[in-house]
C-alpha positions as CSV (number, residue, x, y, z in Angstrom):
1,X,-37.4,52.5,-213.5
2,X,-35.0,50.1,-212.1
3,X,-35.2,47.7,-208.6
4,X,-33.2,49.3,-205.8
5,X,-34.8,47.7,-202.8
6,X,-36.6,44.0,-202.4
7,X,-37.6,42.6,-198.9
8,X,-39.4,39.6,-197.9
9,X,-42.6,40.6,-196.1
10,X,-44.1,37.4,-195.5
11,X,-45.3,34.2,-196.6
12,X,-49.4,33.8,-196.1
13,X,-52.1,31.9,-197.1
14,X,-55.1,32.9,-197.7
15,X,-57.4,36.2,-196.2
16,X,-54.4,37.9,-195.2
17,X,-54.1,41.7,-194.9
18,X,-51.3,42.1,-196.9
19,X,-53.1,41.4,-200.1
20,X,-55.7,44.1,-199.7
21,X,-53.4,46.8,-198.2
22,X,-53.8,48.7,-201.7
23,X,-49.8,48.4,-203.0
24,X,-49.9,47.4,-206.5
25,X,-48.6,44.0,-206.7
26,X,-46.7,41.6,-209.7
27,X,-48.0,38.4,-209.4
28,X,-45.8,35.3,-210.5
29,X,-47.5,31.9,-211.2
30,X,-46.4,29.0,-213.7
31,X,-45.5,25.1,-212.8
32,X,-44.3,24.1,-210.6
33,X,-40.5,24.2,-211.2
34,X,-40.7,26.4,-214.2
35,X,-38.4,28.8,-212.3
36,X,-40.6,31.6,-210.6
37,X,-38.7,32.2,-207.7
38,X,-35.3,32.4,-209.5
39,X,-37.1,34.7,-211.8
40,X,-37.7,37.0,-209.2
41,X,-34.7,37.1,-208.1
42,X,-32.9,37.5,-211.6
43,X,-35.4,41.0,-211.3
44,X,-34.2,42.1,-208.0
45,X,-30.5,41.4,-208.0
46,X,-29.9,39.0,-205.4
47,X,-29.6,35.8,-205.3
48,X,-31.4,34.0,-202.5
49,X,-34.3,36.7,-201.8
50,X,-37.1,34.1,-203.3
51,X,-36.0,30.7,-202.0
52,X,-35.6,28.4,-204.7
53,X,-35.1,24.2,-205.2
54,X,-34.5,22.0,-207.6
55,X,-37.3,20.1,-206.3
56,X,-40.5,21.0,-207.7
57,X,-43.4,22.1,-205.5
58,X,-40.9,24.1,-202.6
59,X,-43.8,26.9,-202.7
60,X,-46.4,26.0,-200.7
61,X,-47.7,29.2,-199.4
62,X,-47.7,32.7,-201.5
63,X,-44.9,34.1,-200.9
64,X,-44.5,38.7,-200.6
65,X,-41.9,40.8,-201.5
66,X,-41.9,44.9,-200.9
67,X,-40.0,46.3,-204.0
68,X,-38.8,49.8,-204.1
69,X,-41.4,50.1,-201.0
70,X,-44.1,50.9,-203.4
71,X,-44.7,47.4,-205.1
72,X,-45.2,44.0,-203.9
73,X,-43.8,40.8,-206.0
74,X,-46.0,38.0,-205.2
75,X,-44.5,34.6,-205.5
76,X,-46.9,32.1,-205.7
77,X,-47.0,27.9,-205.4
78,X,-46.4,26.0,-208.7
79,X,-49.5,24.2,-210.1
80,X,-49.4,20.7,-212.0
81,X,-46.9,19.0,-209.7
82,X,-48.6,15.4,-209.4
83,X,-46.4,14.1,-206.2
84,X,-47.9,16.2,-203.9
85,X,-51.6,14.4,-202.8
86,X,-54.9,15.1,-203.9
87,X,-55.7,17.3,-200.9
88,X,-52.8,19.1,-201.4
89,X,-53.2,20.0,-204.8
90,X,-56.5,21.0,-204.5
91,X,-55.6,23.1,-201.6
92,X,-52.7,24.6,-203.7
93,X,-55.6,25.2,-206.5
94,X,-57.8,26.7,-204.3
95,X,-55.1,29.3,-202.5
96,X,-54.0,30.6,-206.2
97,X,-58.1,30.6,-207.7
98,X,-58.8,32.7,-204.2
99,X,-55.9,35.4,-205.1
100,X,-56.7,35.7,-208.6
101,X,-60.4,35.4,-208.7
102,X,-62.2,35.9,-205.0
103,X,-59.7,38.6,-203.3
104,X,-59.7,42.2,-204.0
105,X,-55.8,42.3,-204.4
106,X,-54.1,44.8,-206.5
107,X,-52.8,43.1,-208.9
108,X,-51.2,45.4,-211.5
109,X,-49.7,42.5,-213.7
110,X,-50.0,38.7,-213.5
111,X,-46.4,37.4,-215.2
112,X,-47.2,33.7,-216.3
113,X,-44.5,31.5,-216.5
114,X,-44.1,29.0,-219.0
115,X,-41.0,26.3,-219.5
116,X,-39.8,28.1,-222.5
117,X,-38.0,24.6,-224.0
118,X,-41.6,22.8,-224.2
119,X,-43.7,25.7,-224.4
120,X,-47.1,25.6,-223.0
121,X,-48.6,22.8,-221.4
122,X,-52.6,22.2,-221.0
123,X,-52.2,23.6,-217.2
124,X,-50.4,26.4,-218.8
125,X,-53.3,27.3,-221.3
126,X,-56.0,26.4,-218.5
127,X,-54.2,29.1,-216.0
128,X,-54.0,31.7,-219.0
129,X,-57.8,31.3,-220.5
130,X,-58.9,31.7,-216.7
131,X,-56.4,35.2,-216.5
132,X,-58.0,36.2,-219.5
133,X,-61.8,35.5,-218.3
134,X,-61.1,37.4,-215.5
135,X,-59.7,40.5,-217.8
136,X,-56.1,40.6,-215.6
137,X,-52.7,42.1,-217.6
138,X,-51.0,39.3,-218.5
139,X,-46.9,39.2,-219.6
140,X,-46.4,35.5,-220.4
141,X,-42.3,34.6,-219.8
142,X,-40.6,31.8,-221.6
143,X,-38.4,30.7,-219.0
144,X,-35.3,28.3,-220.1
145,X,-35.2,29.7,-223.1
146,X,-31.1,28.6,-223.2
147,X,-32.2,24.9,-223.5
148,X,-33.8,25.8,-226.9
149,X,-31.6,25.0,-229.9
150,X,-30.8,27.8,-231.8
151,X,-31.5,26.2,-235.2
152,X,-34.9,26.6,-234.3
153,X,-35.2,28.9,-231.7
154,X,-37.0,31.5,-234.1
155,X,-39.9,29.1,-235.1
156,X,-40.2,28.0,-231.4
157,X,-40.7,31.0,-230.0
158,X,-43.2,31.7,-233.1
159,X,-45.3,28.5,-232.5
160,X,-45.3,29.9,-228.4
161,X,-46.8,33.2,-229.5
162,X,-49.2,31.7,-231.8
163,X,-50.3,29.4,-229.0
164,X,-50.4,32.3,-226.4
165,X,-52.4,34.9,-228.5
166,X,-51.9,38.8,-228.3
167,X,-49.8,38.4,-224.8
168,X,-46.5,40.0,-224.9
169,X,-43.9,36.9,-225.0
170,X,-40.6,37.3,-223.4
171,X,-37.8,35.0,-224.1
172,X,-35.9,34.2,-220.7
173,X,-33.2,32.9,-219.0
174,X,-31.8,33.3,-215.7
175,X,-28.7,31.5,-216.5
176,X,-28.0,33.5,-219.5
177,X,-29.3,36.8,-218.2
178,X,-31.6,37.5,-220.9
179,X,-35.3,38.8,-220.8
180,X,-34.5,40.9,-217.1
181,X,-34.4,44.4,-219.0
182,X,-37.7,43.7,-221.4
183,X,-39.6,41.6,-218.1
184,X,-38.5,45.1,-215.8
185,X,-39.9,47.7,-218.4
186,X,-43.2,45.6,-218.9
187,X,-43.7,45.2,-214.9
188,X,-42.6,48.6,-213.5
């Protein structure tokens, strides 16, 4: 199966109708800045569908995409960045434990980024132990993967999967176009 069609639908908080409508939906989290939004639109073919910044915390609200009108990608806000303010991280917090763990969304596959050049940080393992309490389909993406070195780019991506467990791992990088084809087949 391939992407032929991606829309923005809409960008919501909390209690909105769209996550409940029954279409199966992809979820994206990570850090914020880990690339999410540029992964999603590496996926779709076009360039400026998710909006993305070099500044780290851009998402603020989840952000829906209808692809192939039968699936929604579900772009949501970065955790971890410290310059926002208390209140707004815990608001951010709370808007991403409500989607995972108190809505009845359809969530098909959660795709949990992680900066593939530093592999997993603390938030990273916190965000995948609480996936994995809750029994969702996790695909965890090693985003950046180009910074990696190749002299050890084998025994990174090994000390990754050890850290990750039984979770598929999938080398990426948007600049390099690599991991679209293997992230597509496990999503779709």
């Amino acid at each position: 199966m391939k992407i032929e069609s991606a829309q923005f639908i809409k960008s919501a908080l909390t209690n909105d109708f769209v996550f409940e409508d029954g279409i199966p939906q992809i979820a994206f989290i990570g850090r914020s800045n880990v690339g999410k939004s540029s992964i999603i639109n590496s996926l779709v073919g076009q360039r400026d569908l998710a909006k993305t910044s070099s500044f780290p915390g851009r998402t603020q609200m989840i952000n829906v995409f209808l692809v192939n009108k039968s699936l929604y990608f579900v772009d949501l806000p970065g955790y971890g960045y410290a310059r926002l303010s208390q209140v707004q991280r815990d608001e951010l917090r709370e808007m991403i434990r409500w989607y995972f763990f108190v809505s009845h969304s359809n969530q098909k596959k959660v795709v949990l980024i992680i900066d593939g050049s530093i592999g997993p940080t603390k938030d990273d393992l916190e965000m995948l132990h609480s996936l994995e309490a809750h029994r969702k389909d996790i695909v965890v993406v090693a985003n950046k993967i180009d910074k990696v070195k190749k002299s050890v780019y084998k025994k990174h991506l090994h000390l990754i999967s050890n850290e990750i467990g039984a979770h598929t791992l999938i080398p990426y990088s948007t600049k390099d176009k690599v991991g679209i084809n293997e992230l597509l087949k496990e999503i779709l």
